[in-house]
N, C-alpha and C positions, 0 to 999 in steps of 0.2 A: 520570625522575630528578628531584629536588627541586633546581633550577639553574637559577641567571636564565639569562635566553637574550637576543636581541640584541633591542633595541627594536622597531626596525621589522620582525622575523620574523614571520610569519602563524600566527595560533592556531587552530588545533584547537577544533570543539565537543566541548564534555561528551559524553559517551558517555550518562547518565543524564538527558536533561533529559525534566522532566514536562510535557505540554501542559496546558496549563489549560482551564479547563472553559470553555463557553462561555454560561452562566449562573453567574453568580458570586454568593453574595449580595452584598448591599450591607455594608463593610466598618464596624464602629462603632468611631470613632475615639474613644479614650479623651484625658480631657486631660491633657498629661505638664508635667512642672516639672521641669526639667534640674538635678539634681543631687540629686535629693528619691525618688528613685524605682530600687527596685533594680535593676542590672542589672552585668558585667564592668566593672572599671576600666580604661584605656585598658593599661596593660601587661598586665593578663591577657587581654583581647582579643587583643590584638598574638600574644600567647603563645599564645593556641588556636590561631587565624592560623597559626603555624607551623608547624601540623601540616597545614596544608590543602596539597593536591600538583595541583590544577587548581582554573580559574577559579572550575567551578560550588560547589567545597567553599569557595572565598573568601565568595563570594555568599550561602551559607545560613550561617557562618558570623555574618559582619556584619550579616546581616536577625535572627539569633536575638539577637545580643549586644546589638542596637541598637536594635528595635523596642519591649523594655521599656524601655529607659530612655528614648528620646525619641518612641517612637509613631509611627515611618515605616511608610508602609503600601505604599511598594513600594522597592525601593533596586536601581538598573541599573549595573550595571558595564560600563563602555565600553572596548577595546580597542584601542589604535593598530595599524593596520597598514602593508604598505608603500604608495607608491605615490596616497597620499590616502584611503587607507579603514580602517575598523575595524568590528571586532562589538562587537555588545551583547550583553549576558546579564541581562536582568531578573528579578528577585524579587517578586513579586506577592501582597499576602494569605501568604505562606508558601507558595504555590507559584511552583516555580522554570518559568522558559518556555523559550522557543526563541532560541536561538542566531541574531541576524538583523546582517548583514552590507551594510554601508549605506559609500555617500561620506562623508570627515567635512563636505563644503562642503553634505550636507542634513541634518548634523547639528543637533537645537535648539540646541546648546551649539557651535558651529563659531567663535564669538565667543570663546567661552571658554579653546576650545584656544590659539584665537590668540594669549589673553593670560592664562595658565595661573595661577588664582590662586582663591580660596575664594568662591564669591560666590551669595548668596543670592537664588535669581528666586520673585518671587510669580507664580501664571503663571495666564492667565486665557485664554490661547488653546488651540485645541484641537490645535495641532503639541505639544502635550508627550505626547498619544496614542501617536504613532510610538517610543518607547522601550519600547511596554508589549508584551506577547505579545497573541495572540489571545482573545478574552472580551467580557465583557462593555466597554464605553468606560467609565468611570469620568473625569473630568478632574481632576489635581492643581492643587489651588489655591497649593502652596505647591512647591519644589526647591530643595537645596542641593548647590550645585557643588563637588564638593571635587576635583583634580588628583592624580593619581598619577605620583609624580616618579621618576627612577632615572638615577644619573650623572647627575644636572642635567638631564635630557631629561623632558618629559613623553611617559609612554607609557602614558598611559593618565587612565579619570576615571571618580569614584562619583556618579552624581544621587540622595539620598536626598526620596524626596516623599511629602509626607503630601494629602489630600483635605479639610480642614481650613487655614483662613488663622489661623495663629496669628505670634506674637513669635518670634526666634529669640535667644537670649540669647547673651553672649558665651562662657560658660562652653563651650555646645552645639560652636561654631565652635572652640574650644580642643580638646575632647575629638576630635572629628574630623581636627582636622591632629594632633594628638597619632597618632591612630593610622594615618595615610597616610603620615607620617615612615617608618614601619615597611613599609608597603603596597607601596612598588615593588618594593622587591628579593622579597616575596613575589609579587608578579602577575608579577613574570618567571621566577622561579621556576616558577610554577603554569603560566605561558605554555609556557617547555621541556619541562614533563612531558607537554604533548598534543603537542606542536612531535616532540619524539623517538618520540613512538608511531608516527609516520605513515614509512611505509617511503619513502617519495619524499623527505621533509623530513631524512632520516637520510642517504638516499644525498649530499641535496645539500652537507648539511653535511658530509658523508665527502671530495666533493670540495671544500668548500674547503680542509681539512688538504691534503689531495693537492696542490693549487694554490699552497696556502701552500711545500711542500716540494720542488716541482719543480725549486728554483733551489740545491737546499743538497747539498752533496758530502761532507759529515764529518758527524761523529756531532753536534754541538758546534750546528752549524748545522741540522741535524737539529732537534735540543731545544729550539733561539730559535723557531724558525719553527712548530713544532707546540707553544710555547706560548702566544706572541703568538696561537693560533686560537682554542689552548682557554681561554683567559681570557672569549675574546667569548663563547662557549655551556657554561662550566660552572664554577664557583664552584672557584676554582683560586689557592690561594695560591702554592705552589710543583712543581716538578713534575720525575721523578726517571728515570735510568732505570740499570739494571742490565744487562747484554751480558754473558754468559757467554762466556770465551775454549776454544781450543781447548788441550787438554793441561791443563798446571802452570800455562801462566798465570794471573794471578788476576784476579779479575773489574773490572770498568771500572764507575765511577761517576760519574753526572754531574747534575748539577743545578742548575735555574735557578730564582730566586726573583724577585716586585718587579721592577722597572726594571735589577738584576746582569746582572752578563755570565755567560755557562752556564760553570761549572768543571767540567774532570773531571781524576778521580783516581782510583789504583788503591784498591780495595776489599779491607780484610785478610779472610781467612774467617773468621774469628772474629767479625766484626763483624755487629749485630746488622739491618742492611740486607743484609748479605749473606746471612744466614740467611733472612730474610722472601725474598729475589731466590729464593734456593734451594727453598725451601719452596714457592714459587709453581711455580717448573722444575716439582718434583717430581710437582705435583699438576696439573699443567697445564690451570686451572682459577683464576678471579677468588680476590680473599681483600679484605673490607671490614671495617673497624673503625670504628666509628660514637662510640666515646665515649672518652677526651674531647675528640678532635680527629677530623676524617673521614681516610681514606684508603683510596684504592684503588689496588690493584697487578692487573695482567693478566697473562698470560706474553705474551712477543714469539715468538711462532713461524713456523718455517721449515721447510717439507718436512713439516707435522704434528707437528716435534717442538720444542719450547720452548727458546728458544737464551737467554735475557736474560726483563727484566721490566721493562712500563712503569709508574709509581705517580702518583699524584696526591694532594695533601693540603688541604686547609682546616682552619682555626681552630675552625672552627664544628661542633659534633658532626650527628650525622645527617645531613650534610650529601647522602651518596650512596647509592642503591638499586639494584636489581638491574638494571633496565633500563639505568641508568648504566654498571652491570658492560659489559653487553652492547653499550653505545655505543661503551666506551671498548676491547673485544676488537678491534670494526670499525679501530678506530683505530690499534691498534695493529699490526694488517695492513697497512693504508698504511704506518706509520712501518717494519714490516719492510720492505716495499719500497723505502720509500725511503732504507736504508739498503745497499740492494743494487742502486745506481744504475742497470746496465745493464738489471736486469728492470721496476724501477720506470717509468722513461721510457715502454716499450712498453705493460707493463700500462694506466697511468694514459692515452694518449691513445687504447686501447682501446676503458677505459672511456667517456671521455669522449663519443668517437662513437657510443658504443651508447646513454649515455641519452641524447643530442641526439637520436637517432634515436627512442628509444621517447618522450623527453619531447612532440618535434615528432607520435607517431602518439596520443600520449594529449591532447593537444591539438585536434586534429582531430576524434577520437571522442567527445568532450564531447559535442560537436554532432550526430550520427548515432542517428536515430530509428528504420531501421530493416534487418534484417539485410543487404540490399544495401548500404545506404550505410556498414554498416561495412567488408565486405569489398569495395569500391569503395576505402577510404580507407585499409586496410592495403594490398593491393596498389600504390594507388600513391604511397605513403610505401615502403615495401619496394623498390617496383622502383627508385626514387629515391637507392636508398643499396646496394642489392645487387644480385648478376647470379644470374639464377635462372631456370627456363624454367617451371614450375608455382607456384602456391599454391593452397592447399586452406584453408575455413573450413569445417569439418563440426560441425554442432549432435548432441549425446548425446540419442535421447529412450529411454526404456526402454517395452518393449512386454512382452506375456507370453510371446513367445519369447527373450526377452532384451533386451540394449541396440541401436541402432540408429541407424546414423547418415543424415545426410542434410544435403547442404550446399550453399557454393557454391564454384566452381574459377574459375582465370586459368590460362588455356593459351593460349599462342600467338597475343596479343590479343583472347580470347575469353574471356566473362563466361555462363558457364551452371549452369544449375542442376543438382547429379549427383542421380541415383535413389535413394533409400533403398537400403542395404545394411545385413545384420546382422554388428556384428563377428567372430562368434565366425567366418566364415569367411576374413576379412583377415589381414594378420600384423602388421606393425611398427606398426600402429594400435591394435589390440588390444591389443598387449604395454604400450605407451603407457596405455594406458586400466585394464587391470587391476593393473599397478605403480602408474600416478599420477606419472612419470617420462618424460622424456622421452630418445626411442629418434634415435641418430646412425647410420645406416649409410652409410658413405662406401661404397662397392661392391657392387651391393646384386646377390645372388646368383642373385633373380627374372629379371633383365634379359632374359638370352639364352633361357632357355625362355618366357618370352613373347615376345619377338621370332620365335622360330622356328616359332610356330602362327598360323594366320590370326584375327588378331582382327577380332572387327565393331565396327562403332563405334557410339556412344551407348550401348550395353551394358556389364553388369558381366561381365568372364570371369573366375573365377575358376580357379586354379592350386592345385598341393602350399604352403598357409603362406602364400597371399600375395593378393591380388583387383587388376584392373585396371579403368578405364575410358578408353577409348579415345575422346578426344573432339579439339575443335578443326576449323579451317579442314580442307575436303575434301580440297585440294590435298596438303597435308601428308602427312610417313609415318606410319606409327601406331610410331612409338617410343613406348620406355617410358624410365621413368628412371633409370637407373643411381644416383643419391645423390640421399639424402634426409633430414629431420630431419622427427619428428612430437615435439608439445610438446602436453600436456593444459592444458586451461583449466578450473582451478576456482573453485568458488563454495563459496567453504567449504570442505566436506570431499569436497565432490560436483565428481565430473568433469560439467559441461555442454557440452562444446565441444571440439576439435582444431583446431591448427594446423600448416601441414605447407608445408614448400617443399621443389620438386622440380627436380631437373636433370637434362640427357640426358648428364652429364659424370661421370667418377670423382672422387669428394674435392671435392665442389665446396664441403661446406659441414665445419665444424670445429667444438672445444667455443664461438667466441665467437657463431656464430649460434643456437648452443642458447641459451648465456644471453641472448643477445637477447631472440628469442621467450619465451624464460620471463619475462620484463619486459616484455615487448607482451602475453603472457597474462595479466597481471592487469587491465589498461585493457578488455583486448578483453571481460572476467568483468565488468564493470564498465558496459560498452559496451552488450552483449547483454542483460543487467538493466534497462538502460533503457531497451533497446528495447520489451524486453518488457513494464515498467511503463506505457511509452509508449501501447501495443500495448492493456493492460489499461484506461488511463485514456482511452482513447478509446472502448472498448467501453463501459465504463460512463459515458458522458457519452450516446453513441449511446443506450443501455438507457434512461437517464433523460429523453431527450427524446422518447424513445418511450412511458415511461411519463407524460411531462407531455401529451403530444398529447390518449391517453388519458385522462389526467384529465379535462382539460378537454373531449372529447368525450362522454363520460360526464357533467358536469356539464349536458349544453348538451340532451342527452335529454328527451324528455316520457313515452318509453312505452321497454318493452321491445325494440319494432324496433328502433325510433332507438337504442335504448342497446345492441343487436347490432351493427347497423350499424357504429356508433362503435368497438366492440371490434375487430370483424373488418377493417376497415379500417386499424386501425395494426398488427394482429396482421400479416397479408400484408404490410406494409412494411418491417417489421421482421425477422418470423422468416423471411419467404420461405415460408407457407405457403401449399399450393393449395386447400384446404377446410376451415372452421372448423361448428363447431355451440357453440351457446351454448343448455344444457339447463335447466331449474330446475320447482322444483314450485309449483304453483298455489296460488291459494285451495282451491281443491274437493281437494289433494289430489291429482290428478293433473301428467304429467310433461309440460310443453308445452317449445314452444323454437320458436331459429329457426338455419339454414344458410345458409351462405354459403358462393360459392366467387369465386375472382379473376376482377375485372371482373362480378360479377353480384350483383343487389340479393339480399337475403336473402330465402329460404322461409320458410312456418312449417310446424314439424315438432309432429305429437300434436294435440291433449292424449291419452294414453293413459294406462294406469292404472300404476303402476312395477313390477308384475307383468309386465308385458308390454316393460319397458324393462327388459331383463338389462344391459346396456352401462354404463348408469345405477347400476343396483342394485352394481354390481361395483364401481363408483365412489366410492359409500355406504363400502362394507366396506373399501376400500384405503384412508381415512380421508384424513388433513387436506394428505398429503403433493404434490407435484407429481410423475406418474410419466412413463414412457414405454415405449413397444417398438414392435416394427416388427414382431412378427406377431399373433396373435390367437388366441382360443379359438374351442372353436363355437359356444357359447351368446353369444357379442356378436353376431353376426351377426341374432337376431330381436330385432323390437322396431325403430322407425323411424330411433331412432341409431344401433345398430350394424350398419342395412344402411347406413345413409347413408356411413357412415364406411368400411368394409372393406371391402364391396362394388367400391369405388372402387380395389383392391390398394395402400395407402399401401407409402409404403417407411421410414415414420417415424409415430409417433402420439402425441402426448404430452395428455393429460388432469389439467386442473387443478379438485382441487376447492373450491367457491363454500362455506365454513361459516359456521355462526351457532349460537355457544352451543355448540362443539363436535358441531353437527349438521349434516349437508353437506345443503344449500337447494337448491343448483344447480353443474354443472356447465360448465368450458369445454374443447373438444377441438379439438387444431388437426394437421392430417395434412399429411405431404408423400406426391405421389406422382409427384414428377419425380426419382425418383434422390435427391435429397438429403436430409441429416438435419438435427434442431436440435441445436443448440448447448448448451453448461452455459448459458451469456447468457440464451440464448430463454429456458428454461426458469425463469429467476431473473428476467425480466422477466413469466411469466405467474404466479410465486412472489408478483411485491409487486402484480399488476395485480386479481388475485383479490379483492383485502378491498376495495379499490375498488370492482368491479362486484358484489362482495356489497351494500356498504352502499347504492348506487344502485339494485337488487333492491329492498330492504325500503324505502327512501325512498319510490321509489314504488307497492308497495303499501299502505305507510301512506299516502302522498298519496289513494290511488285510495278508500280505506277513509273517508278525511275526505271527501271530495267525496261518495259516497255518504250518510254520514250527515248533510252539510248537507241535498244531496236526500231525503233521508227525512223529515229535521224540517220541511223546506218543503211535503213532501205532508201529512205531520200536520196542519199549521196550515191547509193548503188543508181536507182534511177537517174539520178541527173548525168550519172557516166556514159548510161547510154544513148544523149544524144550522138547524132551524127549515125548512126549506128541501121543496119538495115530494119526497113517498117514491119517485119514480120517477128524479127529475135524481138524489136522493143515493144510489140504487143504481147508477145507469149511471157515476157520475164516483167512485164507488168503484172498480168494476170498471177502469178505464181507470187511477186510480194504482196497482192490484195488481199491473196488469200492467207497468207503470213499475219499479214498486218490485222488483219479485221477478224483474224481467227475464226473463221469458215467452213463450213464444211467443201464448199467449193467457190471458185469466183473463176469469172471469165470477162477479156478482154474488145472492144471493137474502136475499130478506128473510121470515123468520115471522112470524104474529100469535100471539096468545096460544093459540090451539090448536094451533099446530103447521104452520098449514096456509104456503103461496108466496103471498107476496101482489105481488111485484113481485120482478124479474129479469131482468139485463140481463149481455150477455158485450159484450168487446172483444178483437179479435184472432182466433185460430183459433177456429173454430166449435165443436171440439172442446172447447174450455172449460165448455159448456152442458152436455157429460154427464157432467160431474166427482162431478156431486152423485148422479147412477144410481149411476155407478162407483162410488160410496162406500156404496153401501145406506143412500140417507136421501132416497130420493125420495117416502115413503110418507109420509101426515101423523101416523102414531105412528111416525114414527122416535125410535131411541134416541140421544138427544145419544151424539158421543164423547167422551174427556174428552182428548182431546188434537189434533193435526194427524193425519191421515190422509194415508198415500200411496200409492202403486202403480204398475203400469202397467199399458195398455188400450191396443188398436189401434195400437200404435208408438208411443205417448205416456207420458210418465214426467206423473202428475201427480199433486197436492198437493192437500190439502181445509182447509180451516182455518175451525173452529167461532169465530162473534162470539156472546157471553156477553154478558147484562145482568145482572147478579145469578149468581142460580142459573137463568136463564130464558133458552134458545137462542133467539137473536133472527134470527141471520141465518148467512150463511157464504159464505168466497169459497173458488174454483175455480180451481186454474190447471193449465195444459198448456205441457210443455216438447218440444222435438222431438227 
């Protein structure tokens, strides 16, 4: 609702705020000439202003009106709160930030507050950062302090700062409080519209009317004291009320304005307030008029039916909205009570205890990180204020046979954990859960037919409509509970959670422990969100420093081992796995790798050809994704990874594929075979670990690829030294770099003359080298050059022939043999 609200009440963030980027460009200050340059004049400003209904519509508002005409590149709206603190709402570049809630004594401006006045800071220190949201740092060279005033109080201030030291003219500083004149009563305004959204902020303001009227015994008294409240939280010139009598008599009118004393007087029917009183009866339902004056009328009802009508007016058009409507219905609930003094009294210290009660357990649960320590902290908040012999916190998870609870209980000074149960076989839990209602049976029907059968304990026994578990101290009997209240906790639209208190007593509990709990279930929805985020933000902090270990092990690698090692070591720390295999293809084409299992250095597995690696190949075709399962085909099993891997009966398996260029290079598998599975986590941990040890893969066989070719150009230049050189050294120290170069198990050299004939030859390495030239069909001296390498195999040796060319004229040829 568009209504100043009290100074020092606490604001509400924006619903909408945008976080900003955390690369920003750099911002190009134009140069501005205040008064020379388009932009709102200070009343049309003021006027758009008025249509803004929370802080962050102020703020973009004032950042559009104001940056063409004087060039601010970030403009922060500061917040008074109670108690020494306020929020900021910064404006940045045109994007609006976060909502950041600070002491005013580490406010930059904490001076300012002090001695609330217009004042121009050139600022060269870097505390003027702290106003800014998250992003790039940018430091304002320039800020102007202007105060936002209301009733004589400062409640509030705008810092408009540019990045640029320029003049600030006087005209600039005129335009400014020109439009702050106007600015408090709209920032309290925009203050109440988040202030009344918040159901906690609504109750409290609920009971101050209640508190304000606890002392008044007549109507008259009634109307001073629920005006004197609503002046503080809602733009309230005069304020009216109408009480429909019983019978002929005619209706009562009363009304206080200003500083007057409340008059009442009978109301003719004809009169045109008592038509609107009527009208509102009738329809028992708000009715608002927005033009040319505000005013809103509620019905007063009693028993659900509309006995009278409360109205509210201002001068000022649009003054009230729908939410207002609905403020002012709550309100007018209180004012029915407490115009029916004996129910009021009882109602209002009801209430009262209840929310001390839930405020003190929403208090508490701020702090509870995880689902014991919440139900540790409603229980003894609960037991603290009520008498009760059970409580049940049961968490909602949905399964594919349905929903399913499972939670924690206080029985009989015992804190334990119950079993999973599925609802659909319970009763007043279910009924709870499928309504979204909370179920009150004071006498509960189940009692005596379970009491009558032998229950076991720690077990669910289930009955006709109902489920027991029978827990607590040995000693104890196995009673059940006679009364009990179960209350749903949602998240939304979504039940996640029950709350349940249990007694071995008839009637023990009433509607006021329902509404309780239905007020403790919103803290608890709230509670268990956090825990859970808690829960979440700790897992991915654990992922991330799991994925950092790994980086940085990965970095620290010379070779494939080392960079298995590395992998498989933070993989078993992390995911809890008992055998890893890190697969990928070779130079040649073939599938090598190496395995690992915990506590043992790693194998190497292959090289084989990926013909013969199905496990692999299978791997290729499920493409770029992370999978898993826990059985297996037949075809994984051959081939030296997929016996490595199943062989072993995993009870989990998950394989992530290594790609490049949308081609999968190499694979990583990691198995459990102790019972347990991975995780979504694991799995999203070996999702970001893959491109890692992909790009560590080609690193170093690019590394391994330059090293060789340095090596190659240092045998070249070795070779080209030996010309000149006797024909026998330069065939033997040929042969010995082939076999260098080609990595060999042996290579042997032979030189022609001009007929054809072996004039010198020399092997190094396997002896098999020397029959390379037989094995080629050119041992004859009219052999026929080849015109290319020659290969083969002979006696267990794969080898190679490669003709030396001078011209068109075969001069020589090397041999080599591989094993």
């Amino acid at each position: 609702m568009a209504t100043p609200a009290r100074r020092n009440g606490r604001s509400h963030a924006a619903t909408a705020a945008v976080k900003r980027s955390l690369a920003r460009p750099k911002t190009v200050v134009r140069a501005r000439t205040a008064g020379k340059t388009p932009g709102p004049s200070a009343s049309a400003l003021v006027h758009e202003l008025g249509s803004c209904v929370t802080e962050a519509d102020l703020v973009q508002v004032l950042y559009r009106g104001l940056q063409g005409r004087f060039g601010y590149d970030a403009i922060n709206l500061q917040v008074l709160e109670r108690e020494g603190w306020y929020h900021s709402l910064p404006m940045d570049a045109g994007v609006l930030q976060d909502v950041r809630r600070r002491p005013v004594r580490e406010s930059t401006f904490a001076r300012q507050f002090a001695n609330p006045k217009t004042t121009v800071l050139p600022v060269e220190s870097a505390r003027q950062e702290v106003g800014k949201g998250p992003g790039a740092r940018v430091r304002s060279k320039l800020a102007i302090w202007v105060p936002v005033m209301h009733h004589g109080d400062v409640i509030g201030s705008v810092a408009y700062h540019t990045y640029k030291k320029r003049r600030v003219p006087s005209a600039e500083l005129q335009f400014l409080e020109d439009v702050h004149r106007r600015l408090g009563v709209l920032l309290a305004n925009a203050s109440l519209n988040e202030l009344t959204r918040n159901q906690s902020r609504r109750l409290q303001a609920l009971n101050t009317i209640a508190r304000a009227m606890t002392s008044t015994l007549d109507e008259t008294s009634v109307l001073t004291g629920l005006y004197g409240t609503l002046r503080e939280l809602l733009p309230v010139d005069s304020l009216e009320m109408v009480t429909i009598q019983d019978g002929a008599d005619p209706a009562r009118y009363l009304h206080v304005e200003g500083d007057s004393v409340a008059s009442s007087r009978p109301l003719p029917a004809r009169s045109a307030l008592a038509t609107t009183a009527h009208d509102v009866v009738a329809d028992n339902k708000p009715m608002i008029a927005h033009y040319p004056h505000s005013s809103l009328w509620v019905p007063l009802k009693e028993g659900g039916a509309a006995r009278g009508a409360l109205g509210i007016k201002c001068s000022r058009p649009y003054a009230y909205e729908d939410s207002t409507a609905a403020f002012l219905e709550l309100v007018s609930d209180e004012v029915t009570l407490a115009l029916r003094n004996a129910r009021s009294y009882e109602a209002i210290e009801d209430q009262r205890r209840r929310l001390e009660i839930v405020n003190s357990i929403g208090r508490r649960l701020a702090s509870s990180l995880d689902r014991w320590s919440i139900m540790r902290t409603l229980r003894e908040e609960l037991s603290a204020n009520l008498n009760f012999d059970g409580f049940i916190l049961a968490t909602i998870t949905q399964t594919a046979a349905g929903p399913q609870a499972e939670g924690y209980q206080y029985v009989a000074g015992v804190e334990e954990v119950v079993p999973p149960v599925a609802l659909a076989v319970t009763g007043p839990s279910r009924e709870a859960y499928e309504t979204g209602k909370p179920v009150l049976v004071r006498k509960s029907p189940w009692a005596r037919t379970f009491e009558g059968k032998e229950l076991e304990r720690e077990v669910w026994t289930v009955g006709q409509g109902a489920a027991v578990f029978v827990s607590g101290p040995p000693s104890s009997g196995r009673r059940v509970s006679r009364s009990f209240v179960w209350v749903p906790v949602l998240s939304g639209e979504r039940i996640t959670a029950m709350l349940s208190l249990q007694s071995y007593a008839e009637s023990a509990f009433d509607e006021w422990h329902v509404k309780l709990l239905q007020d403790v279930a919103a803290h608890v929805s709230l509670a268990l969100a956090n825990a859970d985020h808690f829960a979440q933000a700790q897992t991915e902090r654990a992922r991330l420093e799991a994925l950092h270990v790994l980086e940085m092990g990965v970095a620290g690698a010379s070779d494939e081992r080392q960079l298995s090692e590395a992998v498989f070591s933070v993989v078993a720390d992390y995911m809890g796995s008992t055998h890893t295999v890190l697969a990928y293809v070779d130079v040649a084409g073939l599938v090598a790798g190496f395995a690992g299992a915990t506590g043992e250095p790693a194998t190497t597995i292959g090289p084989v050809a990926i013909e013969n690696a199905p496990f692999f190949r299978r791997m290729i075709e499920g493409g770029n994704q992370v999978l898993d399962a826990v059985g297996h085909e037949p075809a994984d099993l051959g081939g030296p990874i997929g016996s490595y891997i199943f062989k072993r009966s995993p009870t989990h398996v998950a394989w992530a594929p290594i790609t490049q260029n949308d081609r999968v290079v190499a694979g990583f598998i990691a198995m459990r075979n102790d019972g347990g599975r991975f995780q979504a986590t694991h799995l999203k941990l070996l999702e970001a670990a893959m491109p890692v040890v992909g790009i560590a893969l080609r690193t170093m066989r690019l590394h391994h690829a330059n090293e060789l070719a340095l090596a190659q150009s240092v045998r070249i230049q070795e070779l080209a030294a030996l010309a000149g050189h006797e024909l026998m050294s330069v065939v033997s120290n040929i042969a010995d770099q082939a076999r260098t170069m080609l990595e060999s198990a042996g290579a042997a050299c032979w030189a022609f003359d001009t007929d054809g004939r072996v004039t010198a030859t020399r092997a190094s390495g396997e002896a098999g080298a020397e029959e390379v030239l037989g094995w080629a069909g050119l041992s004859s001296d009219d052999r026929v050059a080849p015109a290319g390498i020659v290969s083969g195999i002979a006696r267990d040796y794969a080898w190679n022939l490669i003709p030396l060319w001078y011209g068109d004229r075969l001069v020589g040829a090397i041999g080599a043999v591989h094993g």
